[in-house]
C-alpha positions in Angstrom: -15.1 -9.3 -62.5 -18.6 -10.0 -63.9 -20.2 -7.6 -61.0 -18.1 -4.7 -62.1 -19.4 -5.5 -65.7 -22.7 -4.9 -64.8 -22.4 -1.6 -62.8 -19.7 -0.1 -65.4 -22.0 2.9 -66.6 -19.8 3.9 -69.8 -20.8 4.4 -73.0 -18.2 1.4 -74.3 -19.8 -0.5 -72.2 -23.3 -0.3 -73.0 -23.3 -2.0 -76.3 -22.1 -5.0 -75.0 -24.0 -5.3 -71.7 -27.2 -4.7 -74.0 -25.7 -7.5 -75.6 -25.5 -10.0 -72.3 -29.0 -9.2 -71.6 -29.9 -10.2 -74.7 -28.5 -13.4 -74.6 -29.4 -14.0 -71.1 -33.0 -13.0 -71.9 -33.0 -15.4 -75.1 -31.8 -18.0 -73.0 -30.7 -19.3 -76.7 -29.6 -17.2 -79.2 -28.1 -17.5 -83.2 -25.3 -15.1 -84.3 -27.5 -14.4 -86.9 -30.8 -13.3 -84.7 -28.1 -11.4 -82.9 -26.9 -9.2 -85.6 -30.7 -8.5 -86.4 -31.2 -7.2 -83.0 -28.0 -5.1 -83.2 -27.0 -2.1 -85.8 -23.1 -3.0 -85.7 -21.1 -4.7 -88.3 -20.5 -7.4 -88.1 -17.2 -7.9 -87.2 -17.8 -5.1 -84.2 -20.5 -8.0 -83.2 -18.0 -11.0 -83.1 -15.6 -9.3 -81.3 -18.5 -8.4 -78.5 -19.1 -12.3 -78.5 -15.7 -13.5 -78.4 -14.9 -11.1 -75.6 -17.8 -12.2 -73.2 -17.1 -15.8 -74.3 -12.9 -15.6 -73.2 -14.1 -13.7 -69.9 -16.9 -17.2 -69.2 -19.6 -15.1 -69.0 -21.9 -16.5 -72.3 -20.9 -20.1 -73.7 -21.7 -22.2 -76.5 -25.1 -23.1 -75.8 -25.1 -26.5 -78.7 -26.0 -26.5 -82.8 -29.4 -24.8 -83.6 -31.6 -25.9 -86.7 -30.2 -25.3 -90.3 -32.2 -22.6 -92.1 -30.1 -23.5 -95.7 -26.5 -23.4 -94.2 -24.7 -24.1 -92.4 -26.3 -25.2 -88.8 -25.7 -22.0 -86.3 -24.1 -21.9 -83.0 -26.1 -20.9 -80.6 -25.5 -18.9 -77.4 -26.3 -18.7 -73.5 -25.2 -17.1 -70.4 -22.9 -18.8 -68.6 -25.2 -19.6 -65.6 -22.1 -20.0 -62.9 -20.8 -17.2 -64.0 -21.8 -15.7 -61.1 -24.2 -16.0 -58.0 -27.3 -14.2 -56.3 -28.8 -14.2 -53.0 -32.7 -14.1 -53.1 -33.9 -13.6 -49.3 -37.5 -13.7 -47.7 -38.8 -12.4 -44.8 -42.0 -13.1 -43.5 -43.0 -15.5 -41.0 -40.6 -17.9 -41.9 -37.2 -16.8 -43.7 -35.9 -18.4 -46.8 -32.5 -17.6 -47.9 -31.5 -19.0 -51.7 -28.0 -19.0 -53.0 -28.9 -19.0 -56.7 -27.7 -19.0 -60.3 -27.8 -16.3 -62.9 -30.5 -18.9 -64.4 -32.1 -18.1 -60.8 -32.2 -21.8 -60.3 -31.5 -22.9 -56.7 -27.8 -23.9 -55.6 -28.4 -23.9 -51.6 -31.4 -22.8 -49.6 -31.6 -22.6 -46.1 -35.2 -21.9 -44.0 -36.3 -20.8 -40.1 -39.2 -20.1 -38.7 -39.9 -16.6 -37.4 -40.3 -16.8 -33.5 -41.0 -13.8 -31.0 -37.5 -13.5 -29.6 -35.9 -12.2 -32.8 -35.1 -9.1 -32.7 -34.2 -7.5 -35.8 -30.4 -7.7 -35.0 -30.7 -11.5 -34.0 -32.3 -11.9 -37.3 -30.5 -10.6 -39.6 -27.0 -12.2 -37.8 -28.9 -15.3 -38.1 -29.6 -14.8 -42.2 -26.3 -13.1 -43.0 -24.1 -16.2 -41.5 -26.7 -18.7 -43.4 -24.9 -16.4 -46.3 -21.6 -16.9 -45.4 -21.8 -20.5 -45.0 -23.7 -21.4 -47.8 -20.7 -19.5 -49.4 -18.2 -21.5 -47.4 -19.2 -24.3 -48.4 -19.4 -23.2 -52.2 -16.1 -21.9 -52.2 -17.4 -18.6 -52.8 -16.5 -14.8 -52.3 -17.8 -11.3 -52.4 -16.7 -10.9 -55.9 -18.6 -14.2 -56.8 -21.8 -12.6 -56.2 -23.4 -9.6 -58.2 -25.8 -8.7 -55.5 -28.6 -9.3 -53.0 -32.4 -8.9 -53.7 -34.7 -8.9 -50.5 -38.3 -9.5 -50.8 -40.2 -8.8 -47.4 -43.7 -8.5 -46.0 -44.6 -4.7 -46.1 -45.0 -1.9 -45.7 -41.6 -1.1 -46.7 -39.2 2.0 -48.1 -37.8 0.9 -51.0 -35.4 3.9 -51.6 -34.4 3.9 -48.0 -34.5 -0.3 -48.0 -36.0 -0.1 -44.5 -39.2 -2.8 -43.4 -41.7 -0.4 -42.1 -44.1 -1.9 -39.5 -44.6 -5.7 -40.7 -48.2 -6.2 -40.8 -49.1 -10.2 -38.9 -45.4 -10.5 -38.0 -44.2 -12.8 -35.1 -41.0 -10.7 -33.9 -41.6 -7.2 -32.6 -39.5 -4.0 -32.5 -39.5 -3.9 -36.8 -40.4 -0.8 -37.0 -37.9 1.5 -39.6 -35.7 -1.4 -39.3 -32.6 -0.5 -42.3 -32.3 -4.3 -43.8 -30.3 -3.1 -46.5 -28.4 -0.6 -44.3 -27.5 -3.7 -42.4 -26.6 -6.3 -44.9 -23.9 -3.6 -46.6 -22.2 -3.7 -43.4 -21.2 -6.8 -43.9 -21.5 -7.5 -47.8 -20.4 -4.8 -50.4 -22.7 -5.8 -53.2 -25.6 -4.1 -54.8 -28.7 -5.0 -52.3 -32.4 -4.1 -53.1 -35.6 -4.5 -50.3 -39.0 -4.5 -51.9 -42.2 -5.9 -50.9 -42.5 -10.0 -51.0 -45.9 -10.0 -53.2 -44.1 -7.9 -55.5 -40.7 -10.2 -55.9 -43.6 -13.4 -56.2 -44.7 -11.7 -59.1 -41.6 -10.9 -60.7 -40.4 -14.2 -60.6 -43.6 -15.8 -61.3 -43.6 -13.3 -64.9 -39.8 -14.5 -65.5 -39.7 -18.0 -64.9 -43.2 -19.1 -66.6 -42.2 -16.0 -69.3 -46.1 -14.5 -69.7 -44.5 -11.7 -71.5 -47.5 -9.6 -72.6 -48.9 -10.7 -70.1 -50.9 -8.7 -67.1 -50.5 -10.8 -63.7 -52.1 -10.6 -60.7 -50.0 -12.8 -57.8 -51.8 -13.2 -54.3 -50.2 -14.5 -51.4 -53.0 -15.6 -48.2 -51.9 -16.4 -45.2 -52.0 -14.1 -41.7 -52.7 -11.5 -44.2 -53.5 -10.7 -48.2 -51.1 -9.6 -49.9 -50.8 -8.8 -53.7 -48.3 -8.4 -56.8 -49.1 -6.6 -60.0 -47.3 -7.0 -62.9 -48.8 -4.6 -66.0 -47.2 -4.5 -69.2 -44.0 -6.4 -67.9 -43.6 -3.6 -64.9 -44.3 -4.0 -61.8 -47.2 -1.8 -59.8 -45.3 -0.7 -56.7 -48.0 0.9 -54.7 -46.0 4.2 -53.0 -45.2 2.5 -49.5 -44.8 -1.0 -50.6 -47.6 -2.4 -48.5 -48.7 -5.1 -50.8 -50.7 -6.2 -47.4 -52.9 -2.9 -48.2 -55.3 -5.7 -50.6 -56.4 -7.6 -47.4 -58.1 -4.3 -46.3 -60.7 -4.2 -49.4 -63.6 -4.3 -48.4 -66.1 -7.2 -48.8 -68.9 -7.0 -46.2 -69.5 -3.8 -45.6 -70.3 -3.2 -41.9 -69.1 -6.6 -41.1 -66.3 -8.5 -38.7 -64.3 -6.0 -37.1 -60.7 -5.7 -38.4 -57.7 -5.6 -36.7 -56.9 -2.2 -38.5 -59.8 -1.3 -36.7 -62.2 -1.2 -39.6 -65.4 -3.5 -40.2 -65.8 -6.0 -43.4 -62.1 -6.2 -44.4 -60.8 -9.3 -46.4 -58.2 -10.2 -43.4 -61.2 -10.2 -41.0 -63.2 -13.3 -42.8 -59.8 -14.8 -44.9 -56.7 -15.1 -43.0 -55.8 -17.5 -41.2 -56.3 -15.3 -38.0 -59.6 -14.9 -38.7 -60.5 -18.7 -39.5 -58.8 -19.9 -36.2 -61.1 -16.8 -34.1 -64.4 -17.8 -36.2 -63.7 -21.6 -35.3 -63.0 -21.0 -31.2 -66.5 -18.4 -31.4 -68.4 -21.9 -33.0 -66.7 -24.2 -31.2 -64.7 -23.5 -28.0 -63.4 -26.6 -27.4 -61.6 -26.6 -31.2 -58.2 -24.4 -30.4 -56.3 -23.8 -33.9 -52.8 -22.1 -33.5 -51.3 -22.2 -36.4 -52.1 -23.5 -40.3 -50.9 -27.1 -39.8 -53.6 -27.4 -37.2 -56.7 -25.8 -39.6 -55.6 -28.0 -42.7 -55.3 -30.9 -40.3 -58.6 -30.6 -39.4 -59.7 -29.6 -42.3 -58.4 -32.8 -44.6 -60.1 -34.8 -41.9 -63.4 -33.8 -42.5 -63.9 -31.6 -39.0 -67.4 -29.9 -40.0 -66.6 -26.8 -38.2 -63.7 -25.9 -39.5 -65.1 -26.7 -42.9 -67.8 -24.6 -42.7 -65.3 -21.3 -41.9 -62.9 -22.1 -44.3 -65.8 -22.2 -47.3 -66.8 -18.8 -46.2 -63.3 -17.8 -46.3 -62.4 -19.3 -50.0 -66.1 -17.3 -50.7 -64.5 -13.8 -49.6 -61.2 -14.6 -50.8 -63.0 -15.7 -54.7 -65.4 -12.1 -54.2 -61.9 -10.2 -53.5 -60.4 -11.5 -56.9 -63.2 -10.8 -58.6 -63.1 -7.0 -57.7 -59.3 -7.2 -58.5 -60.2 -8.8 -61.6 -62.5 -6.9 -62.4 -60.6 -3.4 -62.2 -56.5 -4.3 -62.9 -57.7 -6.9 -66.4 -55.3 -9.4 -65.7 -55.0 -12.1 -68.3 -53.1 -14.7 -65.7 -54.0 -14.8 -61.6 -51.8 -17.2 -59.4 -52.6 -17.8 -55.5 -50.5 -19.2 -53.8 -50.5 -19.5 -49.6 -50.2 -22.8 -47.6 -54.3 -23.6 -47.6 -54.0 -22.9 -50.8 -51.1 -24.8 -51.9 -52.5 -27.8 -49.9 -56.3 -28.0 -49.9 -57.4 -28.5 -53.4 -61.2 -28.3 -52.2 -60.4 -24.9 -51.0 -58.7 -23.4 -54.1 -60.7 -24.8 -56.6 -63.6 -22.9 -54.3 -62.1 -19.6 -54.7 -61.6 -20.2 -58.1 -65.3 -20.8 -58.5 -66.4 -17.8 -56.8 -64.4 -15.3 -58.2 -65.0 -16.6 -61.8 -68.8 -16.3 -60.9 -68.2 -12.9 -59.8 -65.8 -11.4 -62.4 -67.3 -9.3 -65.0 -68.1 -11.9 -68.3 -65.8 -10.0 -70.5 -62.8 -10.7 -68.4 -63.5 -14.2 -68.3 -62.3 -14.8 -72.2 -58.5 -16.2 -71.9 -58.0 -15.9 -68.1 -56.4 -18.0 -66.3 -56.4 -18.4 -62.4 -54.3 -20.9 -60.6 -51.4 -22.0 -58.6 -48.3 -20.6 -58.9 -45.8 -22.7 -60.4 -42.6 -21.4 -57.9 -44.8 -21.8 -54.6 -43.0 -20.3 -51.4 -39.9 -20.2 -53.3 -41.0 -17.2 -55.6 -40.8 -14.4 -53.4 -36.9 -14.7 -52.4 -36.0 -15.7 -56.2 -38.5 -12.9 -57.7 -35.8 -10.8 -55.5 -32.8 -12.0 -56.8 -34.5 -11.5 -60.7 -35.4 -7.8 -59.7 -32.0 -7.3 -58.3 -30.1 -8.2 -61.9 -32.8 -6.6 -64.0 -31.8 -3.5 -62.7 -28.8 -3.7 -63.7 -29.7 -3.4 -67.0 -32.4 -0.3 -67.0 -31.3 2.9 -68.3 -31.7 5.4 -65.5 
């Protein structure tokens, strides 16, 4: 069983899981560049290849270019070789039944109400599982695990949501998601937060190895990824939503952390909706559709707010810019995936804001995975472990 593969610890094993990862890293791979990367005859090598190839787990991946010889074969991982869950929970849930080339096979989506309880929930995302499964002809032993992305804070060791910061649902404090899902599933499972996952896969999929990134999520909150020299920057409670606390008029809108000037009191879309209702009290926004709506058709008021938000949100970048060095920033959020005016003027202000030297090479823009990138950026963490030496 490909799971048992990747959780078999043993010396023996090693060289040829290092191997797999390799390959699966590679996407495409010679024999040749193979034994460059490996200090084993070459025979020992061959052996290693025919034995993942007999068990399906790499395949011939076509004819790479001749370099004087013969043309060499080239090799992949076997992408249905096995299966992952990515899952998201925030104010909607997304649950993606994907590949090991974390490309989507199924995907189901709800929308977060207040009468979830956490029990209700998770019953409701853990028989999306098992049908998506039904109807894929697939077992436990298909899958290699589950990765979890959530909004924070959360405990990563003990894979527990904390208190959910702008959550719909209540009672979600020191809620065990992991604890729950291995009642039911017997797979390796992982929590972490969902600005964290976004990153991951963001760094994966677009491959900006070498690369510092800086992901962003806005919405009812700010929250943030960091990805530094291909690691990710848990910060200790994995409250990503900590970034829409910075600071950014000091003395200014009260918070609903109780402090005055945060981010989240001029930029989310809490804020936006109260700022529009204190202008115009016969304008009532409740929820995002409703403010980009408006927005798209020219409503003055609730243009007005949203430009000082995008100016807050830009001046927040810039600070982040300005201290993490990232050479790649993505936003992504529903204003921002769907008001071009509004992203391109958070763009504007952070680049006028970030310190000039910063500015050479850097790039800030959309994210290429929108709302998808948190639950596969789970699913990626989940089989990277698999292959970090503890």
């Amino acid at each position: 069983m490909f799971r048992e593969f990747l959780l078999d610890p043993s010396k023996k094993n090693a060289n040829k899981k290092a191997l797999y990862e390799l390959i699966h890293r590679k996407r495409l791979v010679s024999k040749g560049d193979l034994l460059d990367a490996f200090a084993v005859p070459q025979t020992t090598l061959t052996r290693m290849i025919h034995d993942l190839e007999r068990k399906g787990w790499i395949q011939s991946g076509g004819i790479g270019p001749s370099k004087g010889g013969r043309p060499p074969v080239l090799y992949k991982a076997n992408p249905l070789s096995s299966y992952i869950f990515g899952i998201e929970i925030a104010r909607s849930v997304q649950v993606l039944l994907l590949n090991l080339e974390f490309a989507v096979i199924d995907k189901k989506v709800f929308l977060v109400t207040k009468k979830f309880t956490p029990d209700e929930m998770m019953s409701r995302i853990m028989n999306d599982m098992k049908q998506m499964m039904a109807n894929h002809q697939l077992n436990d032993s298909d899958l290699v695990g589950i990765g979890v992305g959530a909004i924070g804070p959360v405990d990563r060791e003990k894979g527990k949501m904390i208190h959910p910061e702008s959550f719909r649902s209540f009672g979600w404090e020191e809620v065990s998601i992991v604890g729950k899902m291995e009642q039911q599933f017997h797979v390796p499972i992982i929590l972490n937060n969902g600005a964290n996952t976004a990153a991951i896969a963001e760094y994966k999929i677009q491959e900006y190895s070498n690369k510092n990134l800086l992901y962003c999520i806005s919405g009812y909150g700010i929250r943030c990824g960091i990805i530094q020299a291909g690691s990710s920057l848990n910060s200790k409670q994995g409250d990503a939503s900590s970034y829409g606390h910075m600071i950014v008029q000091p003395g200014g809108r009260m918070c609903t952390c109780g402090k005055k000037g945060c981010l989240n009191a001029y930029s989310s879309f809490g804020a936006m909706f109260d700022l529009v209702q204190q202008i115009d009290s016969s304008l009532v926004l409740t929820s995002p559709e409703n403010l980009i709506d408006a927005l798209q058709n020219g409503e003055p008021t609730v243009e007005a707010v949203t430009h000082e938000a995008a100016y807050y949100y830009g001046l927040a970048i810039a600070n982040m810019v300005n201290v993490l060095h990232p050479d790649v920033v993505l936003l992504q959020g529903k204003l921002i995936e769907q008001n071009e005016r509004y992203l391109n003027r958070v763009i504007a202000v952070a680049k006028e804001h970030i310190y000039a030297s910063h500015l050479t090479d850097l790039h800030i823009g959309k994210g290429k995975l929108g709302r998808e990138a948190v639950a596969i950026g789970a699913a990626v963490e989940l089989f990277q472990g698999f292959f970090v030496e503890v």
